[in-house]
C-alpha positions as CSV (number, residue, x, y, z in Angstrom):
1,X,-58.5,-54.0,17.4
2,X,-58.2,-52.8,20.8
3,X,-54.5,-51.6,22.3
4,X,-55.4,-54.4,24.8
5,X,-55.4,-57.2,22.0
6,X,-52.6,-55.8,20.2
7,X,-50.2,-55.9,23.2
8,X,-51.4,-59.3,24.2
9,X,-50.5,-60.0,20.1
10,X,-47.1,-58.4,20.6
11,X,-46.3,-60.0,24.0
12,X,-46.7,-63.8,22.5
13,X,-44.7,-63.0,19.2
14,X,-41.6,-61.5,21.6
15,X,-42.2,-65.1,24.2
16,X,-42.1,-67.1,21.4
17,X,-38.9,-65.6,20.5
18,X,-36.6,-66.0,23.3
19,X,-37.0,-65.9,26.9
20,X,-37.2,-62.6,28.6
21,X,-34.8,-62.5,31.0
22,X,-36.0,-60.3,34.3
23,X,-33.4,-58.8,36.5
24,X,-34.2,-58.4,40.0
25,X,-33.1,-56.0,43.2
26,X,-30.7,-53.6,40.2
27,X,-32.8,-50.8,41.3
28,X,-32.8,-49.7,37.9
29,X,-35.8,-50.7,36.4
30,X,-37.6,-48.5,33.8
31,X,-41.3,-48.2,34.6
32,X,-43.8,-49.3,32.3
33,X,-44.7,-46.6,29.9
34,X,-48.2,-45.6,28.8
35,X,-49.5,-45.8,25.1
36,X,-48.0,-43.3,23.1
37,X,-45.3,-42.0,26.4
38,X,-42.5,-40.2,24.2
39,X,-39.9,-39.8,27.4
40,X,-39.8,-43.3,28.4
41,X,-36.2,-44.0,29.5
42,X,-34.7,-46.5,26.6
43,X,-35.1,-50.0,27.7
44,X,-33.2,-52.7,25.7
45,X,-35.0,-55.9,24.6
46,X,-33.0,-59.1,24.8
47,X,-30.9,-59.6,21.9
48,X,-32.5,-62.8,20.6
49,X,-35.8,-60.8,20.4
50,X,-34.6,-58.1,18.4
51,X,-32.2,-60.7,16.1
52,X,-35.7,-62.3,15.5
53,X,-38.0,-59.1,14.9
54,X,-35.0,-58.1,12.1
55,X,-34.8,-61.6,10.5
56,X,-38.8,-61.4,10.2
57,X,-38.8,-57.9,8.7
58,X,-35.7,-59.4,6.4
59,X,-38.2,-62.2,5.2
60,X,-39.7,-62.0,1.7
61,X,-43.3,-62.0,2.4
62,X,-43.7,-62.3,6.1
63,X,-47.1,-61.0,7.8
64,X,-49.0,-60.1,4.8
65,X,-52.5,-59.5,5.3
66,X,-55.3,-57.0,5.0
67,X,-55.6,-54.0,7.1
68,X,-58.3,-51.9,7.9
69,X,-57.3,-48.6,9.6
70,X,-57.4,-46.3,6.4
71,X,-61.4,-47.9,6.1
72,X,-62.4,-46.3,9.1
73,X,-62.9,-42.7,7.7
74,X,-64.5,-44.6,4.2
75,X,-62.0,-42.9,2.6
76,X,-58.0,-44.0,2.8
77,X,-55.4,-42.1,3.5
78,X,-57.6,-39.9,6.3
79,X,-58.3,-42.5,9.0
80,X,-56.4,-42.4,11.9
81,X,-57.2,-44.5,15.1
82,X,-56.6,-43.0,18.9
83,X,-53.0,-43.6,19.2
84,X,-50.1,-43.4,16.5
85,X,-46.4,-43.2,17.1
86,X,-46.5,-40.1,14.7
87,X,-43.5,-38.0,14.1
88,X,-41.8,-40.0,17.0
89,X,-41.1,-42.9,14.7
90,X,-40.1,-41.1,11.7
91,X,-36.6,-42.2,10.5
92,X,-36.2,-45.4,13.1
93,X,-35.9,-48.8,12.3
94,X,-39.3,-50.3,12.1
95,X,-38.1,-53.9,13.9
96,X,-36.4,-52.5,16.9
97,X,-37.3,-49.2,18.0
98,X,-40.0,-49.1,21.0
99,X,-43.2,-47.8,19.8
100,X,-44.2,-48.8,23.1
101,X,-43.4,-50.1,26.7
102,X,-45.0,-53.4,28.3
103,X,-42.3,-54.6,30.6
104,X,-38.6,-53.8,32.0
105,X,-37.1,-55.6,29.0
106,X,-40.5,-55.8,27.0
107,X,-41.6,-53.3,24.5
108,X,-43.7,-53.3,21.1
109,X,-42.1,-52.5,17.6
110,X,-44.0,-51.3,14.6
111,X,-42.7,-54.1,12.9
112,X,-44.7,-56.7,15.2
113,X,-47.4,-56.1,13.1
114,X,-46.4,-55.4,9.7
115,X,-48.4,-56.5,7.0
116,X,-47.3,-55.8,2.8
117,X,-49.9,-53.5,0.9
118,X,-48.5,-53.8,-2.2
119,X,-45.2,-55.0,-4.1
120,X,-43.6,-53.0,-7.6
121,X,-41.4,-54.8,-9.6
122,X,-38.3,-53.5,-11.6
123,X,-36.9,-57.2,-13.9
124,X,-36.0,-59.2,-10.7
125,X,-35.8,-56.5,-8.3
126,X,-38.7,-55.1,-6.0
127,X,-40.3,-53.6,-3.3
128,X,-42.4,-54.2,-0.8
129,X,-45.0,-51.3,1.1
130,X,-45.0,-52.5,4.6
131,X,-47.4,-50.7,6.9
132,X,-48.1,-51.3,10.7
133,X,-51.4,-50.9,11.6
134,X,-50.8,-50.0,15.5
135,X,-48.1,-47.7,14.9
136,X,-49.7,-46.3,11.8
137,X,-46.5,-46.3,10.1
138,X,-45.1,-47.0,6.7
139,X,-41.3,-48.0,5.2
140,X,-40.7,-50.2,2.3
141,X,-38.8,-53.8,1.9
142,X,-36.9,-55.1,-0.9
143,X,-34.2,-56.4,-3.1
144,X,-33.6,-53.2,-5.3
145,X,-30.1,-52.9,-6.7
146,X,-29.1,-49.5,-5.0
147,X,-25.7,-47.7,-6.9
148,X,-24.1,-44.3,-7.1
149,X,-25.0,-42.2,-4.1
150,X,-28.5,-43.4,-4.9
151,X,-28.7,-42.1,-8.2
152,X,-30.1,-45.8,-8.9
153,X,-32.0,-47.4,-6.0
154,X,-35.5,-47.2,-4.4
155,X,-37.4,-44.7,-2.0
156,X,-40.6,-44.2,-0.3
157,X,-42.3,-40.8,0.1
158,X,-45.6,-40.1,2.2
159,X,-47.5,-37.4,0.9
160,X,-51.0,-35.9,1.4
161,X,-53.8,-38.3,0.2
162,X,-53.8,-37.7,-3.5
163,X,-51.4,-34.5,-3.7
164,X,-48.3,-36.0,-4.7
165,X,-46.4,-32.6,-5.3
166,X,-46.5,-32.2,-1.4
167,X,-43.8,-34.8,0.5
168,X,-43.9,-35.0,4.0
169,X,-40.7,-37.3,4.4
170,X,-38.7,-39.4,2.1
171,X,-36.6,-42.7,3.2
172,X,-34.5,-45.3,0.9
173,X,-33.6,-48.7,1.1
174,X,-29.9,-48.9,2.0
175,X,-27.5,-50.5,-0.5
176,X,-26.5,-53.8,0.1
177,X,-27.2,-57.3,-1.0
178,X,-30.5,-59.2,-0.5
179,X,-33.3,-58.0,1.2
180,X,-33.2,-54.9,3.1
181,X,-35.8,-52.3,4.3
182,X,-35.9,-48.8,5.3
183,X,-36.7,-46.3,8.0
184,X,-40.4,-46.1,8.9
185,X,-42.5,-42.9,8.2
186,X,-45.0,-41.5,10.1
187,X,-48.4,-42.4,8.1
188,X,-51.7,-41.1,9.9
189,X,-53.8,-39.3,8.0
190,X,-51.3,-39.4,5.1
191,X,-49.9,-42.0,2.0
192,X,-47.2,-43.3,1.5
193,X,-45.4,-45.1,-1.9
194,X,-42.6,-46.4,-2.8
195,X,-40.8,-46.7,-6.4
196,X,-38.1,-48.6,-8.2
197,X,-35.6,-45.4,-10.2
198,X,-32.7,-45.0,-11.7
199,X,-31.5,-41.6,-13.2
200,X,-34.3,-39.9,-11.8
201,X,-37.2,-41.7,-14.0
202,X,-39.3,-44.4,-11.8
203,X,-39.5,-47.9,-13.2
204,X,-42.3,-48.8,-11.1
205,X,-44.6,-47.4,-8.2
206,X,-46.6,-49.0,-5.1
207,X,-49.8,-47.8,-4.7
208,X,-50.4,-44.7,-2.5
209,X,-51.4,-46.4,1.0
């Protein structure tokens, strides 16, 4: 899929959402940043956009689908398309942080695209992988019961494709009640999984995506 269509994507998820609200003559206005600009000046979305992109990442089982960026090298885990947010989006919140600019008061989140790869259970608790394809980034979703410092809880880990001793970077799902989700990782040309633990042991793993 071409940046083109994605952004066209992303644009009619955030007018759907709320109305973008344009403000005129401030002299302010942040220019429209290029795919993949890291010093675009922070530009904040409307608030009804961003209270909608966190209730959809806060839904069980929103925007599942199949992907097909790790596919492209014929082998996953090494496939990486022109453009990825990279290190850039390591430890931000997939469903508001700007991957990307198209607009004063318009950008694109990795979470505009996420789609689940795979779900571990632990009784009634469980995880979600999520994975945005344009961002090429990875975090995971859930309802894990998270105690103690995170002694008990659940975490994600991207390492390289099929070397599991090697981590790259390591988020967990906050404690809380419900559903929550983590920080995104940078995933290009790497996998990610997450597990269910407690006391160090895992209950259950995701696969390596």
């Amino acid at each position: 899929m071409s940046f083109s269509i994605r952004r066209v994507a992303a644009l009619t998820v955030v007018a759907t959402l709320g109305t973008l609200f344009l403000t005129a003559g401030s002299g302010s206005a942040a220019p429209a940043a290029a795919v993949g600009d890291a010093t675009s000046a922070a530009v904040s979305a409307p608030a009804g956009a961003d209270a909608a992109r966190i209730l959809r990442e806060l839904t069980p089982g929103a925007a599942t689908a199949a992907v097909d960026r790790k596919a492209l090298s014929g082998q996953a885990g090494v496939g990486t398309l022109a453009w990825s947010c990279g290190s850039r989006c390591d430890y931000q919140d997939p469903a508001t942080f700007p991957a990307t600019y198209c607009g004063q008061y318009c950008y694109i989140a990795c979470g505009d695209d996420a789609v689940t790869i795979d779900t571990a259970w632990h009784g009634s608790d469980y995880i979600e992988l999520r994975y945005s394809n344009y961002c090429q980034t990875i975090w995971i979703r859930g309802n894990a019961y998270v105690c103690c410092n995170n002694v008990q809880g659940a975490a994600m880990s991207t390492h390289p494709y099929g070397n599991y001793g090697t981590i790259y970077g390591t988020v967990y799902l906050p404690a809380g009640n419900g559903v929550r989700y983590s920080k995104m990782l940078n995933d290009a040309g790497r996998c990610g999984r997450g597990q269910i633990y407690a006391a160090g042991s895992a209950f259950d793993w995701t696969t390596c995506y």
